[in-house]
C-alpha positions as CSV (number, residue, x, y, z in Angstrom):
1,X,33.0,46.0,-5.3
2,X,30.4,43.1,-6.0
3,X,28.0,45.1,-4.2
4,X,28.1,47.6,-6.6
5,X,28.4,45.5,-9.4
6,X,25.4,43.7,-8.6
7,X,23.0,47.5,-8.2
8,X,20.9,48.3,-11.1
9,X,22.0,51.5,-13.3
10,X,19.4,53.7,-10.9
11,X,20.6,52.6,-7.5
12,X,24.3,52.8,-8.7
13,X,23.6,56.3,-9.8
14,X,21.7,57.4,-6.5
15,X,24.2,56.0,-4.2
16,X,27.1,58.2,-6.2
17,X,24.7,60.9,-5.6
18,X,24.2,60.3,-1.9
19,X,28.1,59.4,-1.3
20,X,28.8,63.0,-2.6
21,X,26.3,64.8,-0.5
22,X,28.0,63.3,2.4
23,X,31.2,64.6,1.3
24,X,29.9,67.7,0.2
25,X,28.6,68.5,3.9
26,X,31.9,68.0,5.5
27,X,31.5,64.4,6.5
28,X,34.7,62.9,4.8
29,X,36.5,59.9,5.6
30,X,39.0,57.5,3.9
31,X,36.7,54.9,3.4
32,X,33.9,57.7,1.9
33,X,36.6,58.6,-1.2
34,X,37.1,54.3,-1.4
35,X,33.9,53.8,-1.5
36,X,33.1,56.9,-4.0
37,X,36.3,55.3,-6.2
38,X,34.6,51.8,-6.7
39,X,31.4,53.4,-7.4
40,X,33.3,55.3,-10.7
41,X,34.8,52.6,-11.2
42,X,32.0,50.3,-11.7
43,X,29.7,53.3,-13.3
44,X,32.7,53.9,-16.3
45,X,32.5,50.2,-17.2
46,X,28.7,50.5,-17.3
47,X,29.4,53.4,-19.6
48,X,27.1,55.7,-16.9
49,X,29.0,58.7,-17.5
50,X,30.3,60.5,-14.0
51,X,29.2,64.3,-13.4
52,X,32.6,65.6,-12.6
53,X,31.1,68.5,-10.9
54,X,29.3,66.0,-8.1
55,X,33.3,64.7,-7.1
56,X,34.6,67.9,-5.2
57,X,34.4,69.0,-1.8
58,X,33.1,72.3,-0.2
């Protein structure tokens, strides 16, 4: 989670955006819904509010 902790607001942001459109085209793993849960995490203690419709699959 440092990793993330250590992005700036904009990068956070775009990687939640490009972790989705992975999931979104079928390409799910474990380690994609991880990595998708320590980006949240690190977003909500930013206050960066999470589009809930970005978090589903299909």
């Amino acid at each position: 989670m440092d990793f993330y902790e250590q992005l700036p607001d904009d990068l956070l942001i775009e990687f939640y955006y490009e972790i989705n459109k992975t999931i979104k085209k079928g390409n799910i793993k474990k380690t994609t819904y991880y990595e998708l849960g320590l980006l949240i995490s690190v977003m909500n203690r930013r206050g960066i509010p999470v589009d809930p419709s970005h978090c589903q699959a299909g």
